[in-house]
CHARMM internal coordinates of N, CA and C (Angstrom, degrees):
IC EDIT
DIST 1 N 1 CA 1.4608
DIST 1 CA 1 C 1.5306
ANGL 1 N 1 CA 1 C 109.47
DIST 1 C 2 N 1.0485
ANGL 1 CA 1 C 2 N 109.88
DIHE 1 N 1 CA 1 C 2 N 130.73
DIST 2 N 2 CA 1.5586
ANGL 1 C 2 N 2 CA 116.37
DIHE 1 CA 1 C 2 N 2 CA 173.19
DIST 2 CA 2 C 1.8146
ANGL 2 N 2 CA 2 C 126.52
DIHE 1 C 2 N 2 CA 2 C -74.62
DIST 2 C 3 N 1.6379
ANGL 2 CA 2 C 3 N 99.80
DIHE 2 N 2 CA 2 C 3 N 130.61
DIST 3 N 3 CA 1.4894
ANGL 2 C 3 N 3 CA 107.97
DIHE 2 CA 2 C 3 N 3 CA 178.68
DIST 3 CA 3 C 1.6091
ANGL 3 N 3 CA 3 C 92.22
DIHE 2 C 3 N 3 CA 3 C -49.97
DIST 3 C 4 N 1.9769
ANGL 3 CA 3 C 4 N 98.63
DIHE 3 N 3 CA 3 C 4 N 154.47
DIST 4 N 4 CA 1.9567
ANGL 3 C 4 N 4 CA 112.90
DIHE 3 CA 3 C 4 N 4 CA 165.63
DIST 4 CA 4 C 1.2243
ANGL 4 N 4 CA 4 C 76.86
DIHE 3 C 4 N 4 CA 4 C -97.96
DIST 4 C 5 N 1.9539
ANGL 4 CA 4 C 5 N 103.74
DIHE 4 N 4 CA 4 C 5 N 130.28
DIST 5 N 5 CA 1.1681
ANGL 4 C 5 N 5 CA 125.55
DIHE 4 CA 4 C 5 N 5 CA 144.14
DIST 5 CA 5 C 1.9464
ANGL 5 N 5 CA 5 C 114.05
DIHE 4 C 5 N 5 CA 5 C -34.10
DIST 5 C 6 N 0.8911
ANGL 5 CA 5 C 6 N 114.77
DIHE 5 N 5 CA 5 C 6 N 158.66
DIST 6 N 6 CA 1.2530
ANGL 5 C 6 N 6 CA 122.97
DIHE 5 CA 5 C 6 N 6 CA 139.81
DIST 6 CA 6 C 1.6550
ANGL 6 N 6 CA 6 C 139.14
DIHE 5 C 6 N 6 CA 6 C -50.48
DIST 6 C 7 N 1.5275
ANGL 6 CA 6 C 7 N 106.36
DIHE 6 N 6 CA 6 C 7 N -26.01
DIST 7 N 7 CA 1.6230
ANGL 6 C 7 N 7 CA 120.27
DIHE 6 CA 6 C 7 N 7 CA 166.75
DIST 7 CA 7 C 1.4370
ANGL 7 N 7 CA 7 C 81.55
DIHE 6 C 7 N 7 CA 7 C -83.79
DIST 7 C 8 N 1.3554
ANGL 7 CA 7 C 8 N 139.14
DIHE 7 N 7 CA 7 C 8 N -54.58
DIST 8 N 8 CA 1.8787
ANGL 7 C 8 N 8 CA 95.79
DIHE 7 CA 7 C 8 N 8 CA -119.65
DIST 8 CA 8 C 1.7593
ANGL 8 N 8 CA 8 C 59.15
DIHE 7 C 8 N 8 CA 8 C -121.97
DIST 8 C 9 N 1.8056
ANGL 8 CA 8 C 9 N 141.42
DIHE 8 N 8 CA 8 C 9 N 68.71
DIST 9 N 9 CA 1.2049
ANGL 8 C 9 N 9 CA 139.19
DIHE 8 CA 8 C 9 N 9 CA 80.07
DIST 9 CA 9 C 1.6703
ANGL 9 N 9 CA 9 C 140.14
DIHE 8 C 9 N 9 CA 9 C -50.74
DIST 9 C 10 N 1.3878
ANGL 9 CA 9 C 10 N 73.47
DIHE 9 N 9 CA 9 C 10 N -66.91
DIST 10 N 10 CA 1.9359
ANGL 9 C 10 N 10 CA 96.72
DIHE 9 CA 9 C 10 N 10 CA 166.55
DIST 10 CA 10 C 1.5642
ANGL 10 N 10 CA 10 C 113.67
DIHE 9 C 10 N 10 CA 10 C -48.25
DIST 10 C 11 N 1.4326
ANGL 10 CA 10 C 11 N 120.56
DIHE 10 N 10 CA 10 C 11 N -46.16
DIST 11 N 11 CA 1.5056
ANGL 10 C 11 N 11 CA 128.82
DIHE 10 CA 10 C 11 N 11 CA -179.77
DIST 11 CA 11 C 1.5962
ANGL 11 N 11 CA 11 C 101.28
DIHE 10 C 11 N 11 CA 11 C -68.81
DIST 11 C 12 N 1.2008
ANGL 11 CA 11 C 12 N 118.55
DIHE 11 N 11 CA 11 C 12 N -43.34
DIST 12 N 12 CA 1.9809
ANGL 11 C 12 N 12 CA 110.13
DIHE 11 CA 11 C 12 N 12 CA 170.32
DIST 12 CA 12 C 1.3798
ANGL 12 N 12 CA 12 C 113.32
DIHE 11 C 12 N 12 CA 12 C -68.83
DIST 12 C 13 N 1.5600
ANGL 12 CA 12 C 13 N 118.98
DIHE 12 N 12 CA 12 C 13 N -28.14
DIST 13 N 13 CA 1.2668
ANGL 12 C 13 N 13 CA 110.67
DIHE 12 CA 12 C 13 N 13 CA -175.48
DIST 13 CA 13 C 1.9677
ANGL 13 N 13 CA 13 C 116.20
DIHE 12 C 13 N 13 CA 13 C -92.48
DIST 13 C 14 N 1.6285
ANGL 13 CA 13 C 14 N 95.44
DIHE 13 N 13 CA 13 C 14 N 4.72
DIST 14 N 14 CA 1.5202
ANGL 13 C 14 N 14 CA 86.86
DIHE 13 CA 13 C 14 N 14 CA 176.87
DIST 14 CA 14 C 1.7629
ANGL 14 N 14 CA 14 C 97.32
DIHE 13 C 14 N 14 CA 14 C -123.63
DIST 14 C 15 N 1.5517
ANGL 14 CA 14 C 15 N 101.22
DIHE 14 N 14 CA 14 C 15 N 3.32
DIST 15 N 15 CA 1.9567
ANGL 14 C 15 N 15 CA 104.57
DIHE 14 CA 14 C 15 N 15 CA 146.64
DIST 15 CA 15 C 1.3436
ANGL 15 N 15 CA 15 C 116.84
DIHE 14 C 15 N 15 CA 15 C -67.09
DIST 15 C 16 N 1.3591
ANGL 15 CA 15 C 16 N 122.19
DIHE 15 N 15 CA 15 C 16 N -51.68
DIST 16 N 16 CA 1.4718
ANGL 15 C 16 N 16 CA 117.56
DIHE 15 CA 15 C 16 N 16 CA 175.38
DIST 16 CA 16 C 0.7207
ANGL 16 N 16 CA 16 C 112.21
DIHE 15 C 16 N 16 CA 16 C -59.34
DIST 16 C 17 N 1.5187
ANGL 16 CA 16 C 17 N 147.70
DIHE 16 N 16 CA 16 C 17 N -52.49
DIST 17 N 17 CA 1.6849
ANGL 16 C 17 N 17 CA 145.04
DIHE 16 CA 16 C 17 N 17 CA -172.85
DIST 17 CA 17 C 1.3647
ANGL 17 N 17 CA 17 C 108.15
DIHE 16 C 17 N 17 CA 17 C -45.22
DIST 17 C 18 N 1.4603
ANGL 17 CA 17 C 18 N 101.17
DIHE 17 N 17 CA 17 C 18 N -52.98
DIST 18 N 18 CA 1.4889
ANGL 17 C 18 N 18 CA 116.75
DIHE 17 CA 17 C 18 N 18 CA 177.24
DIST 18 CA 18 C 1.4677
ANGL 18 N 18 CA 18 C 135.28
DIHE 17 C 18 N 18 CA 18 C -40.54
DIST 18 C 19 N 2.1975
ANGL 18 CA 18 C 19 N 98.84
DIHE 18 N 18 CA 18 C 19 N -34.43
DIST 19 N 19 CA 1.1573
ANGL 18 C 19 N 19 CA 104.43
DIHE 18 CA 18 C 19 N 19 CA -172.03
DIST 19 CA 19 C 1.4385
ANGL 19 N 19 CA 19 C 102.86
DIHE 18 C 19 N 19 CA 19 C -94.31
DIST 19 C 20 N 1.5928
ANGL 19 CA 19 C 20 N 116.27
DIHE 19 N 19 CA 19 C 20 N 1.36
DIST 20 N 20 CA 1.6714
ANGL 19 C 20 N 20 CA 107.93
DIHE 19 CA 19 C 20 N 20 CA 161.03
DIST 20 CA 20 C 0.8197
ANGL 20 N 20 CA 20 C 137.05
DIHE 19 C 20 N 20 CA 20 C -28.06
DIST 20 C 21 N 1.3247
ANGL 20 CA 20 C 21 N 148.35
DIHE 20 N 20 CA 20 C 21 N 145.73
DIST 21 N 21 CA 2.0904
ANGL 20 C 21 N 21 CA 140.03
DIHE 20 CA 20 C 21 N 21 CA 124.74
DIST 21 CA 21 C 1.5794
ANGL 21 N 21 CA 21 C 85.51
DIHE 20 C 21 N 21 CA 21 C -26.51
DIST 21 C 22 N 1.4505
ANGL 21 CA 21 C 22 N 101.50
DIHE 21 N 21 CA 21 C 22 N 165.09
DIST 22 N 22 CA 1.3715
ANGL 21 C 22 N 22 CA 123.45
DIHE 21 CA 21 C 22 N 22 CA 170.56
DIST 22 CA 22 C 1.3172
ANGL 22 N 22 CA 22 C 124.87
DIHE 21 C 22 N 22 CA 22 C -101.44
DIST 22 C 23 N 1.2886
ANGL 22 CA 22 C 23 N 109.43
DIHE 22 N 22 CA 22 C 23 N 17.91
DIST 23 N 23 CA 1.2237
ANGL 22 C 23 N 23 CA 128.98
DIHE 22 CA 22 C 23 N 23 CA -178.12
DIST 23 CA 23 C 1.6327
ANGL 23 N 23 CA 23 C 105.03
DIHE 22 C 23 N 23 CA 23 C -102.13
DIST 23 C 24 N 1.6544
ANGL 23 CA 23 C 24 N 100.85
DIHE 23 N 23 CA 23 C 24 N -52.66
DIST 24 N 24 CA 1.6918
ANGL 23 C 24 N 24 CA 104.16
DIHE 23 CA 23 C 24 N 24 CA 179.56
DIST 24 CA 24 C 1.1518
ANGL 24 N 24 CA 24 C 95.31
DIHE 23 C 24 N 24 CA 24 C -78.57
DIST 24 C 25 N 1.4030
ANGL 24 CA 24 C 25 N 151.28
DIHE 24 N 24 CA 24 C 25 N 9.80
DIST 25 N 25 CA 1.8188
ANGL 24 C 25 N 25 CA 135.18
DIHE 24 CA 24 C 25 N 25 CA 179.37
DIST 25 CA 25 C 1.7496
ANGL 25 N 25 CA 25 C 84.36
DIHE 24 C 25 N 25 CA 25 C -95.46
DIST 25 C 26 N 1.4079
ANGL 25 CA 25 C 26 N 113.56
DIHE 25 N 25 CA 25 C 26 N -66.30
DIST 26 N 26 CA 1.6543
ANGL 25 C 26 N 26 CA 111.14
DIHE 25 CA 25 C 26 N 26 CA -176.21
DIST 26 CA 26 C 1.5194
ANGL 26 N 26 CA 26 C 103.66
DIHE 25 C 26 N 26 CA 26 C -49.33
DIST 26 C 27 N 1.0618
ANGL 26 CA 26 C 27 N 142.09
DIHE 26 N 26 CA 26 C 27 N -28.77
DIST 27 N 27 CA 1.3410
ANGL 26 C 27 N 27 CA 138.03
DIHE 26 CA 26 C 27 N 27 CA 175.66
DIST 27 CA 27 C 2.0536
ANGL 27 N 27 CA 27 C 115.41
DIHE 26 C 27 N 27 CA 27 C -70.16
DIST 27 C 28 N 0.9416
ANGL 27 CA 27 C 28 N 79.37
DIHE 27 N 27 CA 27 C 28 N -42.45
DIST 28 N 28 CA 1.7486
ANGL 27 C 28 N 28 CA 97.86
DIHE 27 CA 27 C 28 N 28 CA 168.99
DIST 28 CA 28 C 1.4910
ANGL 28 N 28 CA 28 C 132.71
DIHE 27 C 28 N 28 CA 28 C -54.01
DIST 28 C 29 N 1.7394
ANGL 28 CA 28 C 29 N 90.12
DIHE 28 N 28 CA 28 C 29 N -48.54
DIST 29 N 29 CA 1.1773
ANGL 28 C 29 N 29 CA 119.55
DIHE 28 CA 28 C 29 N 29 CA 167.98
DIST 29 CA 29 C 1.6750
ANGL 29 N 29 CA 29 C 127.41
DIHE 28 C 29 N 29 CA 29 C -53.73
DIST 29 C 30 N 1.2320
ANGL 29 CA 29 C 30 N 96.68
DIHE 29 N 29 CA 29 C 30 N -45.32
DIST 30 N 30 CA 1.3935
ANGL 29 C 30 N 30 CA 135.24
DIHE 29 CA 29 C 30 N 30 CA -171.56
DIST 30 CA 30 C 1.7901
ANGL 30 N 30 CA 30 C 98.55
DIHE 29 C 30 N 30 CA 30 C -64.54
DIST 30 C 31 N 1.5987
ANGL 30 CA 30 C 31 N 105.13
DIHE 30 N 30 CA 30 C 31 N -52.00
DIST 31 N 31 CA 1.2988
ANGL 30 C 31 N 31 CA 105.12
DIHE 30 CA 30 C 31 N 31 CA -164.53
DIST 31 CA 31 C 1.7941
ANGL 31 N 31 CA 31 C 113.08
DIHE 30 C 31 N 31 CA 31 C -94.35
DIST 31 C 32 N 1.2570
ANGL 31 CA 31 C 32 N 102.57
DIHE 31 N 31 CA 31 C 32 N -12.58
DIST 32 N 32 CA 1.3935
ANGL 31 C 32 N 32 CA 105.03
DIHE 31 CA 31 C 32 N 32 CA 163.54
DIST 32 CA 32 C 1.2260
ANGL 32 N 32 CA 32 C 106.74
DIHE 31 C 32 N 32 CA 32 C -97.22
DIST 32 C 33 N 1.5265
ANGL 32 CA 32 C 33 N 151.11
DIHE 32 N 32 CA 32 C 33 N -3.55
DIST 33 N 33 CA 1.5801
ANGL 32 C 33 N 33 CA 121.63
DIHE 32 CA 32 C 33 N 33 CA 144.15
DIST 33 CA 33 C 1.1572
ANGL 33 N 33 CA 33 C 114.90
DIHE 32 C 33 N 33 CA 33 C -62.09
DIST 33 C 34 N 1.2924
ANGL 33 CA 33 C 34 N 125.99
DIHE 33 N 33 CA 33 C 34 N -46.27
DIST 34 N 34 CA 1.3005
ANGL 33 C 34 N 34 CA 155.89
DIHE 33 CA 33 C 34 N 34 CA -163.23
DIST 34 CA 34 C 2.1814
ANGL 34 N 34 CA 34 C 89.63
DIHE 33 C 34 N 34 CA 34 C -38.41
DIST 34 C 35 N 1.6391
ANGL 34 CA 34 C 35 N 104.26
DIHE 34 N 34 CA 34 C 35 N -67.28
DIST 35 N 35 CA 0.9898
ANGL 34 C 35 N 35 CA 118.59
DIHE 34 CA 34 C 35 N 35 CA -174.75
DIST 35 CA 35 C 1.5103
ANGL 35 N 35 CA 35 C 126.32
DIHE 34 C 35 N 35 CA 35 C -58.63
DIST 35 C 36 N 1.4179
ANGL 35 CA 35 C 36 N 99.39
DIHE 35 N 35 CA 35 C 36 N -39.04
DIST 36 N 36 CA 1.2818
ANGL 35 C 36 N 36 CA 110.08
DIHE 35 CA 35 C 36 N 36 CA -173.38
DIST 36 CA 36 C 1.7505
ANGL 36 N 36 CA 36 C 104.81
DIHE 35 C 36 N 36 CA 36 C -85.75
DIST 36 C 37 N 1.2900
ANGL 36 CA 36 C 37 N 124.10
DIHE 36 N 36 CA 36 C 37 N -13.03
DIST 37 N 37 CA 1.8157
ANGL 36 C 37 N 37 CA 130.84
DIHE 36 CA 36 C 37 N 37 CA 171.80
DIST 37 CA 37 C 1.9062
ANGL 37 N 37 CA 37 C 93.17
DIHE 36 C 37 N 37 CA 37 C -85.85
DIST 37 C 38 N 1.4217
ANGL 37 CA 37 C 38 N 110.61
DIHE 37 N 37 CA 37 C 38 N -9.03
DIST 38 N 38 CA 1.7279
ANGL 37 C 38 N 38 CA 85.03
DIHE 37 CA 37 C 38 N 38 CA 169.82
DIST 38 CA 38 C 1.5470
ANGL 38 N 38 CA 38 C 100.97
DIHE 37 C 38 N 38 CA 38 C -109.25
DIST 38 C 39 N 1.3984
ANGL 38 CA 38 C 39 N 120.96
DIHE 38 N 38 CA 38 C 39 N -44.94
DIST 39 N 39 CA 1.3496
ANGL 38 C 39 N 39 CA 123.49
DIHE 38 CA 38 C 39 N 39 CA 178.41
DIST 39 CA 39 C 1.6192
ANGL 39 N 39 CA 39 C 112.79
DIHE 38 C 39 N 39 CA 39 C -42.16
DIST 39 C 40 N 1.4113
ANGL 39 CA 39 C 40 N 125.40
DIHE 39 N 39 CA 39 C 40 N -38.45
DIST 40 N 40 CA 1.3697
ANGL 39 C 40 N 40 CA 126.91
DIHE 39 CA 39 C 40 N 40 CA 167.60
DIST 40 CA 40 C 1.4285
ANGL 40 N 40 CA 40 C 116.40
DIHE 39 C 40 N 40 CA 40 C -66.34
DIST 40 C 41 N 1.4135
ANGL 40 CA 40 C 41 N 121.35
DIHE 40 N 40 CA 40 C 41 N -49.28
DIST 41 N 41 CA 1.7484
ANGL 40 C 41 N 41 CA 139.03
DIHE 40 CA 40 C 41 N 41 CA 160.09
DIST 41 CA 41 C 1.4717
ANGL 41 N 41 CA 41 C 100.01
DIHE 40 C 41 N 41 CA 41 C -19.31
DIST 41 C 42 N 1.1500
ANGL 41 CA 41 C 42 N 102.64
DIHE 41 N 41 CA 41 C 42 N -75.82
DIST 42 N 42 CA 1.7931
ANGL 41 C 42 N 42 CA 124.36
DIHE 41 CA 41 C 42 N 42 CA -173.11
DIST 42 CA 42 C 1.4946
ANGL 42 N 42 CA 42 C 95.99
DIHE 41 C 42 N 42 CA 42 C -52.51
DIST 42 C 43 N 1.1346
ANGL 42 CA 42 C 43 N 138.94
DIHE 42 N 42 CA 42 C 43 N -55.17
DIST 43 N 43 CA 1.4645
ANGL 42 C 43 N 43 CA 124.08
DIHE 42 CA 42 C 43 N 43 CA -161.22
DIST 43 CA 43 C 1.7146
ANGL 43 N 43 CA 43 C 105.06
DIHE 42 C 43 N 43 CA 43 C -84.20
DIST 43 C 44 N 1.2005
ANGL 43 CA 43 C 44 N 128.53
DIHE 43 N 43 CA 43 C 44 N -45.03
DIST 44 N 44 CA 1.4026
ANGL 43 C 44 N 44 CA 123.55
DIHE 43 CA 43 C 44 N 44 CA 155.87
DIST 44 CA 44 C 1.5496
ANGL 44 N 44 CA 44 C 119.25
DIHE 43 C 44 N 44 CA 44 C -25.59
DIST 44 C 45 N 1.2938
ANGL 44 CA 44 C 45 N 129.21
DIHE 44 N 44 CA 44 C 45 N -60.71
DIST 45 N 45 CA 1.0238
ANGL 44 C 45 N 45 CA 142.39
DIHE 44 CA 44 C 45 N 45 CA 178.12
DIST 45 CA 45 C 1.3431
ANGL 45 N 45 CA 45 C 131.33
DIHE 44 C 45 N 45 CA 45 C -74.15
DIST 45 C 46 N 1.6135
ANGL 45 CA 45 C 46 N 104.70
DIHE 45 N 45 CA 45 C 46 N -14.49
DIST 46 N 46 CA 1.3851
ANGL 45 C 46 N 46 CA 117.88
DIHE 45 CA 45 C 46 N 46 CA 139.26
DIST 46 CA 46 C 1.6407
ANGL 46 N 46 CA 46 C 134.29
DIHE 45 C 46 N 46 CA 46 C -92.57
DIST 46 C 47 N 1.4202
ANGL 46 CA 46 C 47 N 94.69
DIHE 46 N 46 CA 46 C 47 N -6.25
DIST 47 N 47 CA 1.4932
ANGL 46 C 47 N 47 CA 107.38
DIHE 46 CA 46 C 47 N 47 CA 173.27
DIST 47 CA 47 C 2.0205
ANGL 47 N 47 CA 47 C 107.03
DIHE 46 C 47 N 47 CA 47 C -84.67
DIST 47 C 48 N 1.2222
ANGL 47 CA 47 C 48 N 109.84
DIHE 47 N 47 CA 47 C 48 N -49.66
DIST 48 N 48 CA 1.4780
ANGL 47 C 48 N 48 CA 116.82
DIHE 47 CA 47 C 48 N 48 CA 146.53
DIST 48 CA 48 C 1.3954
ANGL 48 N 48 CA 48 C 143.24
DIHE 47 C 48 N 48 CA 48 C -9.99
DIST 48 C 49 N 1.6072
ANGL 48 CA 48 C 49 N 95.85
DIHE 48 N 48 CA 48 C 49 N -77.56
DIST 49 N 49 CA 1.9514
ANGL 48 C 49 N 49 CA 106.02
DIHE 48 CA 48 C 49 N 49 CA 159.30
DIST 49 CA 49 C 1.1124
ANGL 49 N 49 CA 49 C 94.35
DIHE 48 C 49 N 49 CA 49 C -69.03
DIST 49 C 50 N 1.0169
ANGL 49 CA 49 C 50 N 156.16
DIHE 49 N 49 CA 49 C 50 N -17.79
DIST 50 N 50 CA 1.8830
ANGL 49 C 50 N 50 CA 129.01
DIHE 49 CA 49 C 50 N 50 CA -158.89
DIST 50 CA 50 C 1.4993
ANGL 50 N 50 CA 50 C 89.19
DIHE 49 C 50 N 50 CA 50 C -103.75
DIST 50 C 51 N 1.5606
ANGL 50 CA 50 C 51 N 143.96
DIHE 50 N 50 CA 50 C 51 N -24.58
DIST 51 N 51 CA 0.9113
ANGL 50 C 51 N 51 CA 140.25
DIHE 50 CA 50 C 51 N 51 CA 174.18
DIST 51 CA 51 C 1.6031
ANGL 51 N 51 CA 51 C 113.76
DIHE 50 C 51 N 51 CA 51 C -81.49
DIST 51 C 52 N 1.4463
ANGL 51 CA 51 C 52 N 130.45
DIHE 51 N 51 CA 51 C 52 N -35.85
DIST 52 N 52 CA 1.0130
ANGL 51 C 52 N 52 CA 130.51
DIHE 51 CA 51 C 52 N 52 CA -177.95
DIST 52 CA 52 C 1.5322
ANGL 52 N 52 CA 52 C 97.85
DIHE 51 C 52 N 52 CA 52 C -76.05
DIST 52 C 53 N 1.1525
ANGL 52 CA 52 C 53 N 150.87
DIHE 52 N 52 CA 52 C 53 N -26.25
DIST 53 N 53 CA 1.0123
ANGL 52 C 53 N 53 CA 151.91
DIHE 52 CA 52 C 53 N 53 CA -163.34
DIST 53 CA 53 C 1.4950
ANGL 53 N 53 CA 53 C 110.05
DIHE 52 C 53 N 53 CA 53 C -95.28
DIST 53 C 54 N 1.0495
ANGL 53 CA 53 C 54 N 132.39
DIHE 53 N 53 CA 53 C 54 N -38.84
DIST 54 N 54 CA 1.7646
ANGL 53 C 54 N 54 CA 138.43
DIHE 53 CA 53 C 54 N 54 CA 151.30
DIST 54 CA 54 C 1.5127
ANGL 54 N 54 CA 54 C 93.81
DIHE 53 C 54 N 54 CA 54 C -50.73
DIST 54 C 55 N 1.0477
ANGL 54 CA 54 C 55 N 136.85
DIHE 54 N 54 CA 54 C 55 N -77.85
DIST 55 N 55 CA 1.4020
ANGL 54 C 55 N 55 CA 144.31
DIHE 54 CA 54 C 55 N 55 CA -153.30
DIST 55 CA 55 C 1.6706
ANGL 55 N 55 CA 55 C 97.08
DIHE 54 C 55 N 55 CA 55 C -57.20
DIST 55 C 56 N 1.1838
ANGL 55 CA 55 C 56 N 118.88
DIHE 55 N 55 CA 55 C 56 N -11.90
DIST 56 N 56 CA 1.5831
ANGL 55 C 56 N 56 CA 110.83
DIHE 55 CA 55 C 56 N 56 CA -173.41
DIST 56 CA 56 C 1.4609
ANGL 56 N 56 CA 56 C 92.43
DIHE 55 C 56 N 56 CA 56 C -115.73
DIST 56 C 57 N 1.3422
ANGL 56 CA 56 C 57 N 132.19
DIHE 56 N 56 CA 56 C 57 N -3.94
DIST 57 N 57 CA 1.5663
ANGL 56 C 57 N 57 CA 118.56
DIHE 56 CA 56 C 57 N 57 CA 158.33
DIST 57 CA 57 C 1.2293
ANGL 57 N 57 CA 57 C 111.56
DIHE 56 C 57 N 57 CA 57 C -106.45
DIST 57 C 58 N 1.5367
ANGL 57 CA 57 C 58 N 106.34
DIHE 57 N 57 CA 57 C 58 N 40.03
DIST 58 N 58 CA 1.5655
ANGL 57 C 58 N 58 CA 94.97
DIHE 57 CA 57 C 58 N 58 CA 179.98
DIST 58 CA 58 C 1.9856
ANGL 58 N 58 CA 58 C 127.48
DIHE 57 C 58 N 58 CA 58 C 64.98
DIST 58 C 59 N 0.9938
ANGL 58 CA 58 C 59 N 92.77
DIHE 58 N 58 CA 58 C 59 N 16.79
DIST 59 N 59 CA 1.8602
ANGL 58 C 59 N 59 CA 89.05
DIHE 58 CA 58 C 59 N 59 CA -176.22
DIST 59 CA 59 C 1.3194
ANGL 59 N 59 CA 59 C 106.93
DIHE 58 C 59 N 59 CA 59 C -111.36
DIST 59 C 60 N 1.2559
ANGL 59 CA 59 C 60 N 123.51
DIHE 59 N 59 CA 59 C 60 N -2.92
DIST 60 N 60 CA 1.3362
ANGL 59 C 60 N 60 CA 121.66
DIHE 59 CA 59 C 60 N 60 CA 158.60
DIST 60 CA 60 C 1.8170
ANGL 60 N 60 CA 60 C 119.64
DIHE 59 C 60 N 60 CA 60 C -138.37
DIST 60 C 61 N 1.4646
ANGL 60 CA 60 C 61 N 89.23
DIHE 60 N 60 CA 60 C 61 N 132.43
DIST 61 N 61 CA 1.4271
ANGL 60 C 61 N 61 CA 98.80
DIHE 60 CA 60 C 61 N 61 CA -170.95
DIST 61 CA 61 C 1.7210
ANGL 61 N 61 CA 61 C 127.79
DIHE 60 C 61 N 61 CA 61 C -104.10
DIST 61 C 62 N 1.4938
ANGL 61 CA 61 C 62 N 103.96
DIHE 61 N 61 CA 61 C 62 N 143.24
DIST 62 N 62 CA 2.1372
ANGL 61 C 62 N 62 CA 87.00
DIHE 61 CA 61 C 62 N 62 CA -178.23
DIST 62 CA 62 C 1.5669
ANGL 62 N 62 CA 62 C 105.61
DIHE 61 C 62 N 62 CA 62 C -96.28
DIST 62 C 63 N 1.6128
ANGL 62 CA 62 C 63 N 98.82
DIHE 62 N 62 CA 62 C 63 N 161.25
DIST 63 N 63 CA 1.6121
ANGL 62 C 63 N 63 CA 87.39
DIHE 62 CA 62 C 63 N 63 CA 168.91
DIST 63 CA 63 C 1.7289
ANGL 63 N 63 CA 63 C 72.43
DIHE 62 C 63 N 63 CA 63 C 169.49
DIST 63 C 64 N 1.4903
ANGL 63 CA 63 C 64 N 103.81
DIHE 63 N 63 CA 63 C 64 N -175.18
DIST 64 N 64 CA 1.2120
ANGL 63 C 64 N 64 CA 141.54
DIHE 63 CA 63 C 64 N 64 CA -160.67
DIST 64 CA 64 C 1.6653
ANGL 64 N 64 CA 64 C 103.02
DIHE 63 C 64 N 64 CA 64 C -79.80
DIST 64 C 65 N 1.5172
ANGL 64 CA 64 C 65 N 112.02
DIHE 64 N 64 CA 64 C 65 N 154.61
DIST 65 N 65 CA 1.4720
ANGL 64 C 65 N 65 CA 107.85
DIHE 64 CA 64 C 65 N 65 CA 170.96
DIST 65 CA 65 C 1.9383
ANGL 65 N 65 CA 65 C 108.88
DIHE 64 C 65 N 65 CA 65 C -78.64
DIST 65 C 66 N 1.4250
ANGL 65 CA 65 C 66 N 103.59
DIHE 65 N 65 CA 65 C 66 N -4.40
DIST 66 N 66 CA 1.1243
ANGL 65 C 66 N 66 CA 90.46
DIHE 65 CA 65 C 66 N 66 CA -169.81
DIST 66 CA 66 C 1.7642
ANGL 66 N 66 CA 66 C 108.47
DIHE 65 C 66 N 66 CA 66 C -95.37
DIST 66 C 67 N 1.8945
ANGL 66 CA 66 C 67 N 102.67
DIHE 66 N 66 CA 66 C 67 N -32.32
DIST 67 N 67 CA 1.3270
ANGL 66 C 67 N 67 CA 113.10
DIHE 66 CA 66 C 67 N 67 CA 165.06
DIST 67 CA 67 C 2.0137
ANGL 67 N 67 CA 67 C 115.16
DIHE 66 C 67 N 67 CA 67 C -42.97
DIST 67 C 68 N 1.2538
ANGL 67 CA 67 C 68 N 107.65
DIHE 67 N 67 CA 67 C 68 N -43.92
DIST 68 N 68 CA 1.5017
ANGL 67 C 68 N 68 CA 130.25
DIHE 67 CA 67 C 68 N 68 CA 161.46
DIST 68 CA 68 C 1.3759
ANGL 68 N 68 CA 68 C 114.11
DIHE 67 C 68 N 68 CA 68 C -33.87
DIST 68 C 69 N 1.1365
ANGL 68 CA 68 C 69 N 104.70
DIHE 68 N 68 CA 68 C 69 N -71.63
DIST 69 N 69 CA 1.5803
ANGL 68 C 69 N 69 CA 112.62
DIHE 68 CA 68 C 69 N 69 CA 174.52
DIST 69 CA 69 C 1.7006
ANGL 69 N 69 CA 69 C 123.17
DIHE 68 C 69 N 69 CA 69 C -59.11
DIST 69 C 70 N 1.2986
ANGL 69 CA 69 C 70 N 106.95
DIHE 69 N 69 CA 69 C 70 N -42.08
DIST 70 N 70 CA 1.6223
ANGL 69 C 70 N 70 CA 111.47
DIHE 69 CA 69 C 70 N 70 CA 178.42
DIST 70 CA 70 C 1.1887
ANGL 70 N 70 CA 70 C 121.68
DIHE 69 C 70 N 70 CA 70 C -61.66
DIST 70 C 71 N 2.1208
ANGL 70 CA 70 C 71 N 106.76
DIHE 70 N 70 CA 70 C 71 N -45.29
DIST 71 N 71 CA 1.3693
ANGL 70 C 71 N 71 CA 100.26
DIHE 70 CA 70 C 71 N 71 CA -167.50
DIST 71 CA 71 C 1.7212
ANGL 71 N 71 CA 71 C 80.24
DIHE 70 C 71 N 71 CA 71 C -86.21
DIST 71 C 72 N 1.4009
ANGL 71 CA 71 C 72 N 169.55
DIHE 71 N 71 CA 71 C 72 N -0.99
DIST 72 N 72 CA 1.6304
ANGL 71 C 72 N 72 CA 159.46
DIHE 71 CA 71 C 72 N 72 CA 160.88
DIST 72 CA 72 C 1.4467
ANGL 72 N 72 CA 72 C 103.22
DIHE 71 C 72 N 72 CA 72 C -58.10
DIST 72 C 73 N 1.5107
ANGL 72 CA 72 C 73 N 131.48
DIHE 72 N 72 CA 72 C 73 N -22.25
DIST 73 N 73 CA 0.9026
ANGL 72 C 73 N 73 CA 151.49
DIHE 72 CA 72 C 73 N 73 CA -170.94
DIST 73 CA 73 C 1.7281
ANGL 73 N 73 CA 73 C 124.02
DIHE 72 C 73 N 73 CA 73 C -81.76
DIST 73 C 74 N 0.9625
ANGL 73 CA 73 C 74 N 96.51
DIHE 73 N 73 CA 73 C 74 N -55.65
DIST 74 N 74 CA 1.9779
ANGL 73 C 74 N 74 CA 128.78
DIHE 73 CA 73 C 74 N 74 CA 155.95
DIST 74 CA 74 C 1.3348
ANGL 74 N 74 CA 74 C 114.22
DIHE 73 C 74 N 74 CA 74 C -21.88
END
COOR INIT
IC SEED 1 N 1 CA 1 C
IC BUILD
């Protein structure tokens, strides 16, 4: 028996959506932005501490786009 690609998963799983009412697809809809505006939340905010935390050992520095350019320049 043959592995489902990865396309022709996604293509069964946006057949089922399909075979919704349009009420449970807008409902669906709803709950997978829903998920994906916290799942992004969460990684920001881990992208955040991991940045504030370089920035407090010194591995990342602030300054100007032009300071940027001078010391790229060096």
């Amino acid at each position: 028996m043959e592995q489902p690609t990865a396309f022709s998963r996604f293509q069964e799983v946006i057949e089922n959506v399909e075979s919704l009412p349009l009420d449970d697809q807008a409902l669906l809809i709803k709950i997978i932005r829903g998920r994906l505006i916290e799942n992004r939340r969460t990684e920001l905010a881990t992208e955040i501490a991991e940045t504030r935390c370089a920035y407090q050992r010194g591995e990342v520095r602030r300054g100007t786009m032009a300071e940027l350019m001078e010391e790229l320049s060096e």
